[in-house]
Structure formats: C-alpha cells, structure tokens
C-alpha positions in Angstrom: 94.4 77.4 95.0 92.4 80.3 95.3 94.3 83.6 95.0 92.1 86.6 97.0 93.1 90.5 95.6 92.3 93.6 96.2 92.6 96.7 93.5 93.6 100.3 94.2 93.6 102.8 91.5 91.8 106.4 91.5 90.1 105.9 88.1 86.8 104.0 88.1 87.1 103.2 84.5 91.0 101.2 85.3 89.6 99.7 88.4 87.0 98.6 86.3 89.0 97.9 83.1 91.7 95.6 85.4 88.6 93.7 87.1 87.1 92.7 83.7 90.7 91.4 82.5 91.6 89.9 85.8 88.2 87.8 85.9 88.7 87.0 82.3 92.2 85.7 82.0 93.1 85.0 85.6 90.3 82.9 86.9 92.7 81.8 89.9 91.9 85.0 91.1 89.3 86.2 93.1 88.4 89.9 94.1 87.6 90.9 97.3 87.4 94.6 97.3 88.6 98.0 95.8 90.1 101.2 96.4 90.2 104.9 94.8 92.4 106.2 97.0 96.0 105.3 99.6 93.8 105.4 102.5 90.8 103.3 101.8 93.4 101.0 100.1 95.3 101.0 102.9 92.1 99.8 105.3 90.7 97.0 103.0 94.3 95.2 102.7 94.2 95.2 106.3 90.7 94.0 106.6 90.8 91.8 104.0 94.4 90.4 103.9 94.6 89.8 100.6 97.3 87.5 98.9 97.9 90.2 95.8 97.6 93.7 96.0 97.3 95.2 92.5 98.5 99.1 92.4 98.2 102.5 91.1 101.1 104.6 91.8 99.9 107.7 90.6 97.1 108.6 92.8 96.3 112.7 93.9 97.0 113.5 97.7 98.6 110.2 98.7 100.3 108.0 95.9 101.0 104.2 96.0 104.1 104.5 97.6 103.0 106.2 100.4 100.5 103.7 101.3 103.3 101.3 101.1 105.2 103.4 103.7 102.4 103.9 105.9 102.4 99.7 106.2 104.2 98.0 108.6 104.0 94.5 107.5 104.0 93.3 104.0 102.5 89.6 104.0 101.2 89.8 100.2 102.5 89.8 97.0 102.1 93.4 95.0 102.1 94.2 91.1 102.0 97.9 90.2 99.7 99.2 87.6 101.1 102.5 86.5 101.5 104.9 83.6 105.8 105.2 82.4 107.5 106.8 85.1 111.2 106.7 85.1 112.1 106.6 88.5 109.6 104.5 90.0 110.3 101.8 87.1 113.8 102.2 88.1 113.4 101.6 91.9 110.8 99.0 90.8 113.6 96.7 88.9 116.1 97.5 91.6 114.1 95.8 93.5 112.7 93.0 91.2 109.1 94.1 92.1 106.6 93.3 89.1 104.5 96.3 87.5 102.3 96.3 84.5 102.2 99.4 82.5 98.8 101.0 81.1 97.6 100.2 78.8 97.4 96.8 80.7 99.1 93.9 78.2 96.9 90.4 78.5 100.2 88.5 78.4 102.2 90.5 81.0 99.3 90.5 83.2 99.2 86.3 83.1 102.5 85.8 83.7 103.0 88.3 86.6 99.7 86.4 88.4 101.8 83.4 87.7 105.0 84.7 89.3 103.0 86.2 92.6 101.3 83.1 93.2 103.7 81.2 92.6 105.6 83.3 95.7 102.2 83.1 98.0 102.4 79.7 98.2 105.4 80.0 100.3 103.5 82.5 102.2 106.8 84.7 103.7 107.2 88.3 104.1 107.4 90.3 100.9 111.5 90.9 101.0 111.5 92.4 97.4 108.7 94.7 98.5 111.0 96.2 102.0 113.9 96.4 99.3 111.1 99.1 97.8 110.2 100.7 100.3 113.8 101.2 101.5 114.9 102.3 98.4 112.3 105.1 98.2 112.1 105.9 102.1 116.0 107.2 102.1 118.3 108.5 100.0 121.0 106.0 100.9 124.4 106.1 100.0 125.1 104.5 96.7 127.3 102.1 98.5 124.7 100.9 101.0 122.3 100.2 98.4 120.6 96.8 97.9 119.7 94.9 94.7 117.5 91.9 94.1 119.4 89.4 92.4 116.6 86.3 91.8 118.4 82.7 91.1 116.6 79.7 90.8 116.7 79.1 94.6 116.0 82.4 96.0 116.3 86.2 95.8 119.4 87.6 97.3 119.8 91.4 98.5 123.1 92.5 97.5 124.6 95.8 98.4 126.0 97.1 95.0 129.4 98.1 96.7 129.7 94.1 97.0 129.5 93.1 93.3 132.7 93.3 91.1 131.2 92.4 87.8 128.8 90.8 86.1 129.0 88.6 83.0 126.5 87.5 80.1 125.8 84.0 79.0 123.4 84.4 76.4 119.7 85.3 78.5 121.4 84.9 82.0 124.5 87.0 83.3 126.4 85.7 86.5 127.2 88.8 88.8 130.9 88.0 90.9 131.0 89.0 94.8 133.9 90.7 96.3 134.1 87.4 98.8 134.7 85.4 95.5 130.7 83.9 95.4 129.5 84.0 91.9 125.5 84.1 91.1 124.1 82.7 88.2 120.7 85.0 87.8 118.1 84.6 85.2 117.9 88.2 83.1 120.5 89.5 80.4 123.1 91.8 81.5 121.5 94.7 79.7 118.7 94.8 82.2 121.6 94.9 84.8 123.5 97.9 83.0 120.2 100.3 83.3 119.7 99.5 86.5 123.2 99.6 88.2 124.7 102.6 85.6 124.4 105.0 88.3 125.9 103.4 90.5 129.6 103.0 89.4 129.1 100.6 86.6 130.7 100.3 83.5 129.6 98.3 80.0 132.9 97.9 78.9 132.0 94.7 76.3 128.8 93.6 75.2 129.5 90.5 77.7 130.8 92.4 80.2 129.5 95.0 83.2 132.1 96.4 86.1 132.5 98.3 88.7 135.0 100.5 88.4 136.1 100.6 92.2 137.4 97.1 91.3 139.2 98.4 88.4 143.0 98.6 88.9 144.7 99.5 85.8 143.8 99.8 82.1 146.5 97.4 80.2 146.7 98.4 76.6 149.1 94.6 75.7 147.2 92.9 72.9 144.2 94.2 72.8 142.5 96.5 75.7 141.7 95.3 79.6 140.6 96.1 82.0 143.0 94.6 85.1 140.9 94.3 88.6 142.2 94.2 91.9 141.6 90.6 92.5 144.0 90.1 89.2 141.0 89.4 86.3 140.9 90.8 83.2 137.9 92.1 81.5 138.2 92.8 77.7 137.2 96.3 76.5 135.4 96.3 72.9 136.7 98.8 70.3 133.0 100.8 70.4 133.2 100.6 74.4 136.8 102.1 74.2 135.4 106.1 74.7 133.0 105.2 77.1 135.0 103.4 79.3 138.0 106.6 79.3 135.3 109.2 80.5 133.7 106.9 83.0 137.3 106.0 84.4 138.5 109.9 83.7 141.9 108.6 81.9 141.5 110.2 78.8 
C-alpha cells in the first residue's frame, strides 16, 4: 500500500532533513508536495489529499494549529514534528495524537508511519485529530473535557468528569467509568497521571490514580484508604500520604 504525504515546516533545511529520512527508512511512503508556511500547507493537503500530513507547529504568522483550525474536514492521519513545547505536547497526549520531536529519532519516526498507516487503511475521519482541535479551539471546562483512551478495539473519547480511577497492571492501566465500564488501555498509568494531574487527579499509590470528586472519606483502619462513593477502597502508600492531604485539603 502506497502511503502519499505531504510536509509542512518553515525551515528548508527540516523539510529537507525529514524528506531524506522519510525516503530512507519509510519507503511505504511517498511525497507528494511541501509547505513553508499554514497557508500553502493548507492548499496542497487540499489539492493533494494526502493520507499523512507531517507537521511543524512552530511556524511565524500562522502556526500548525491554526492551519488545523482553519480545516474543516480531517480525512488524513497527522504526526507533528516540533521542538519541546509543554503545552502543545500536553494537548497532543490528551488527545493521543503522534508527534516526533527535533531532532527527528529514526526509530520513533518508523513506528509512528506504522501506527498512521496502520489507521489509513480504515480510511475514517481523524477523531483523535477533532479531539485536538477541540481542545485547543476553547477553553472548556475541566469537566467537559475529552480524553483519548486507545484499547485494542478502538479509541474512546472520555470526558474526564466520567472516570473514577485508574489502575496499573504492569505496562497497561484499566481506567473505571462512573456507569461501572472498565477499559483495559495499553500505556502505564504514569503517562495517565501527567496528563490528567490538572484535572482533579490524584497518585495516591504507585498502582493507583483517582479522582478526587469520587473520593468520599479518608479511613485511617489498618493502613490508609481512600473510601469512594461507589464503596471501593484505594490504598494510599506511605510516600503518597502528604500528597494526597494537600490535594484533598484535610491536613
């Protein structure tokens, strides 16, 4: 299967750098045109309709997010290429969108090809990608917001006000819905505790992450827990104990 992308980035020397490593190492690949800037990159995805967008955010004038916004239809698979920047990271895992940091990795670069075409060949709208965009375009209440949860049937979009707790089995972690559905998804729960620590979520044991809305009562009866509404306990560890007091104010 022949994969057809198109690269936007303001630098000549990354456009040309991620071409020669694309046509290296991803051979699947083919490139159909280039970008240095939101709105040219913005015209060739809609003349060329390309399967895998590979973007810069950082770009002067009009970044990669606001060519995103200025789309109204996202049929193709996206990988950012960017320099570290917290917040667009963060709303990037929030939304289980892959990005590649500079200086491009070989390895990271294979694998995310893999995963996007592996998601073209069911050729459906970009879900993760509107999960972006709406994430960036308001500043929703912290209650309203969504995260990507990917299992190994399909991504759901959760609204974090939904999720009671999450729990870690080794490299997976099964998150627990208020109606009682549980989801077994495929990343450790300390990916999960970066992402969701602003929004009411407490490590309170190395296998454990809550939200403390859900959190009834702190029962101090051989050894500490943490007693929900829905009557479960969830342990506290001894080096959690501090932690957990300021973020549940009962000092």
């Amino acid at each position: 299967m022949s994969i057809k992308a198109v690269l936007i980035d303001d630098e000549k020397h990354n456009l040309a750098n991620l071409r020669e490593l694309i046509n290296t190492y991803c051979p699947q690949v083919t490139i159909c045109d280039t970008a240095l800037n939101a709105d040219d990159g913005k015209t060739i995805i809609l003349k060329q309709q390309p399967d895998i967008v590979f973007l810069d955010i950082q770009m002067p004038n009009k970044n990669g997010f606001d060519l995103l916004r200025a789309l109204n239809h996202y049929d193709f698979e996206i990988i950012f290429v960017t320099a570290y920047d917290q917040y667009a990271i963060q709303a990037m895992r929030f939304a289980a969108v892959d990005y590649l940091l500079k200086p491009v990795d070989i390895n990271e670069l294979q694998s995310a090809v893999d995963r996007a075409i592996k998601k073209c060949r069911l050729k459906v709208q970009n879900q993760q990608l509107e999960n972006l965009i709406q994430i960036l375009k308001s500043q929703q209440n912290k209650d309203e917001q969504r995260i990507a949860l990917t299992t190994t049937k399909e991504t759901r979009f959760i609204k974090t006000s939904e999720i009671v707790r999450c729990e870690s089995s080794n490299n997976y972690s099964t998150f627990f819905l208020q109606d009682d559905e549980e989801l077994l998804v495929c990343k450790p729960i300390y990916e999960y505790e970066e992402i969701l620590k602003d929004y009411g979520f407490i490590r309170c044991h190395q296998s454990h992450l809550v939200n403390k809305k859900f959190v009834k009562s702190w029962k101090k009866e051989y050894g500490d827990h943490l007693l929900l509404f829905n009557g479960t306990q969830i342990p506290v560890s001894r080096n959690k104990k501090e932690t957990v007091k300021k973020a549940l104010d009962t000092g």
